[in-house]
C-alpha positions in Angstrom: 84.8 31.9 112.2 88.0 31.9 110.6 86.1 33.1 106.8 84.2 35.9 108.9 86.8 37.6 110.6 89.2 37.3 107.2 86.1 39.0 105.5 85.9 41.8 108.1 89.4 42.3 107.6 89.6 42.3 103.9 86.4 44.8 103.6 87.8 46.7 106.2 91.3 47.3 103.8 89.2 47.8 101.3 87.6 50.3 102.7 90.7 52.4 103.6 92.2 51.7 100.7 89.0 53.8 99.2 89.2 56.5 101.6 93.2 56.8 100.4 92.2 56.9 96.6 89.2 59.3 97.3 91.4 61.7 99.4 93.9 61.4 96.7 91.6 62.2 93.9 90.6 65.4 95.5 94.0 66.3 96.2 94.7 65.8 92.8 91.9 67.8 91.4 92.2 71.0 93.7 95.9 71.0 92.4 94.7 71.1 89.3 92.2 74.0 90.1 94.8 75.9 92.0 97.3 75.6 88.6 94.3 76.4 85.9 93.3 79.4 88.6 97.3 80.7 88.4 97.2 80.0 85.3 94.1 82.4 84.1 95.1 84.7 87.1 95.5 88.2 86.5 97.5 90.8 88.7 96.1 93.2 91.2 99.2 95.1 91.1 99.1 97.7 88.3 101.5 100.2 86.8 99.6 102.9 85.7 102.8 104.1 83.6 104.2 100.8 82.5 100.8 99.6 81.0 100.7 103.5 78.9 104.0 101.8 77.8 102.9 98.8 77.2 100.1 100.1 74.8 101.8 102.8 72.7 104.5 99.7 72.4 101.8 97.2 71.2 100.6 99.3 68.4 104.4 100.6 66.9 105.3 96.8 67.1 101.7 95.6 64.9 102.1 99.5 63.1 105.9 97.8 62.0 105.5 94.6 61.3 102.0 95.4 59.0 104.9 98.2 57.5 107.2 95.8 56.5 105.2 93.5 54.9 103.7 97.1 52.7 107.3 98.3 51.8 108.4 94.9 50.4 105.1 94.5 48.2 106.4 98.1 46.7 109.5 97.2 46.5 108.8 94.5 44.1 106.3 96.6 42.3 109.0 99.1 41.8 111.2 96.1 39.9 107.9 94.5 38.2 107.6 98.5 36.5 111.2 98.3 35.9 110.8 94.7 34.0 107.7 95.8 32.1 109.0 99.3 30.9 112.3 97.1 29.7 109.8 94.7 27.7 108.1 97.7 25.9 111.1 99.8 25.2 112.1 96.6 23.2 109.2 96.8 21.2 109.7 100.7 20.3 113.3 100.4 19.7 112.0 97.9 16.8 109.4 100.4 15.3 112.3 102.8 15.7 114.9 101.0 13.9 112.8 100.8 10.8 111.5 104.8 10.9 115.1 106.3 12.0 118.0 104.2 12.6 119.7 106.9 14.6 116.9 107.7 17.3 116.4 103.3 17.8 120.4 104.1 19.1 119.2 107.0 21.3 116.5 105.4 22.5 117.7 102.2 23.5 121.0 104.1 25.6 118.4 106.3 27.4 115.9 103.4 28.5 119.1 102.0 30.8 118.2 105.1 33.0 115.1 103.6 34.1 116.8 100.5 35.1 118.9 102.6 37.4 116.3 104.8 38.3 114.3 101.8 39.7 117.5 100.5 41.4 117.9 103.7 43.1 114.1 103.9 44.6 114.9 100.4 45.7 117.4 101.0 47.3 116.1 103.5 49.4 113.0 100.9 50.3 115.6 98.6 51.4 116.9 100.9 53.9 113.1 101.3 54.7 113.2 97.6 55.6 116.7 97.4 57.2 115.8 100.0 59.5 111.9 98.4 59.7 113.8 94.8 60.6 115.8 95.9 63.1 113.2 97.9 65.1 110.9 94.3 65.1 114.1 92.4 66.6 114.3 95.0 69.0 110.6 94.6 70.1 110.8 91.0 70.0 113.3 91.2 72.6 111.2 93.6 74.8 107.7 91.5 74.3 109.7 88.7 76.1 111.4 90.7 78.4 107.5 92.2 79.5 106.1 88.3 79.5 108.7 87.7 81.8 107.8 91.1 83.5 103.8 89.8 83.4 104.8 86.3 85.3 106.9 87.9 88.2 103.9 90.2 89.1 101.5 87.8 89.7 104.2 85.3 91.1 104.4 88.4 93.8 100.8 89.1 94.1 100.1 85.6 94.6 103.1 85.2 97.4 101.5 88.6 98.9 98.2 86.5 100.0 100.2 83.9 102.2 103.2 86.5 103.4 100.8 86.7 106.7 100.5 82.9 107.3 104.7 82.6 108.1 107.8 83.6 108.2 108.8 81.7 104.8 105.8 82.8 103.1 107.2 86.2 104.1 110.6 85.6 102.8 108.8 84.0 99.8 107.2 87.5 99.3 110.0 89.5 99.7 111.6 87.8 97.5 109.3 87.7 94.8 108.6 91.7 95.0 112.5 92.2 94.7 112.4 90.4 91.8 109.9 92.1 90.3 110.7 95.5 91.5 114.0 95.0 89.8 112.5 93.7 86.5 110.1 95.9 86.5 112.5 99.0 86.7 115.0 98.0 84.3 112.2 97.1 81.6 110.2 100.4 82.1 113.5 102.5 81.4 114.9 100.5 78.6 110.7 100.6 77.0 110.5 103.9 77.8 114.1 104.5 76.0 113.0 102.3 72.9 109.6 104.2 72.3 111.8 107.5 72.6 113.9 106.2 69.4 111.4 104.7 67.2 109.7 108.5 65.5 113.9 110.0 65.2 114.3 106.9 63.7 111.7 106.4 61.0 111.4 109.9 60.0 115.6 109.9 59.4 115.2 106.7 57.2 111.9 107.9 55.4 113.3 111.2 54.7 116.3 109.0 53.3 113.8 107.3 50.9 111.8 110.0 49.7 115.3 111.7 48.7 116.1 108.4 46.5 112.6 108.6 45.3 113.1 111.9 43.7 116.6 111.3 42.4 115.2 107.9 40.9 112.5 109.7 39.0 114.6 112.5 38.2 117.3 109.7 36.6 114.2 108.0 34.8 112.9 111.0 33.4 116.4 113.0 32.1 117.6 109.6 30.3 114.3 110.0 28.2 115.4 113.1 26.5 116.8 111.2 23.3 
């Protein structure tokens, strides 16, 4: 009767409605694998020369930025000496000015030399880290300039596994290698161009250091002739 056939009907809707949701499910979750799978992808395509590049980069970039933190701990250890040597030069001058009035005057002009004898060596560790800060900038720049570098080669080797299936997927391709091609160049010149700077650079502003470490030492030790 009329109760049978609306049953049919409503466990026949039912029904599709459940095929809809499965299908839907399992469209859902390979589109999901398919991302996760992109995702953890890595390229087939390799550079032999970019990834040499790519590791003498990765250790000067760690080698600097474990550098800076070094110089700035002696740095402040430089000034911590200067602080405590001021302290105890206080204390002499006292013994002096009861033994000889004359050499407590001496003494206390000469200890301002290892004030500026300190100053002097710390200045030539802040050049250390002026030069050190600006080399990190510079390869902050590049490591996001090769992530970009990273994505447009698998976005191509991806694109190169459908190029055969159509003519868009063959455009898509195309495209995608003359993006990378063009990345690719421009980064590998400009790396190879910032690796070629970084020993000129650090030797010319350590050799400027060790020069303010001797004159600082030198202007700490003649001020003590009193």
């Amino acid at each position: 009767g009329i109760n049978a056939e609306y049953g049919e009907q409503h466990n026949s809707n039912s029904l599709s409605k459940m095929k809809k949701f499965t299908k839907a499910v399992k469209t859902g979750a390979s589109n999901t694998a398919k991302a996760v799978s992109n995702v953890n992808a890595k390229p087939t395509t390799v550079d032999d020369d970019f990834e040499g590049k790519r590791t003498h980069f990765n250790t000067y970039k760690k080698t600097f930025e474990d550098m800076k933190k070094e110089v700035i701990k002696l740095q402040e250890t430089v000034n911590s000496f200067v602080k405590a040597f001021d302290s105890i030069t206080k204390s002499f001058e006292e013994i002096l000015k009861i033994e000889d009035g004359e050499k407590a005057h001496a003494y206390k002009s000469s200890t301002s030399s290892i004030k500026k004898g300190g100053e002097q060596i710390s200045s030539g560790l802040s050049g250390m880290v002026a030069m050190i800060e600006t080399r990190i900038n510079i390869h902050e720049g590049l490591k996001k300039r090769v992530t970009q570098r990273d994505k447009l080669i698998l976005d191509m080797d991806l694109a190169a596994k459908e190029k055969e299936k159509g003519d868009k997927q063959k455009q898509k391709y195309n495209e995608a290698k003359d993006k990378y091609e063009e990345v690719n160049s421009k980064l590998n010149d400009d790396l190879g161009e910032a690796l070629n700077q970084i020993y000129p650079e650090f030797i010319k502003q350590y050799e400027k250091f060790i020069d303010a470490q001797k004159e600082g030492f030198k202007t700490m030790y003649e001020g003590q002739n009193f």
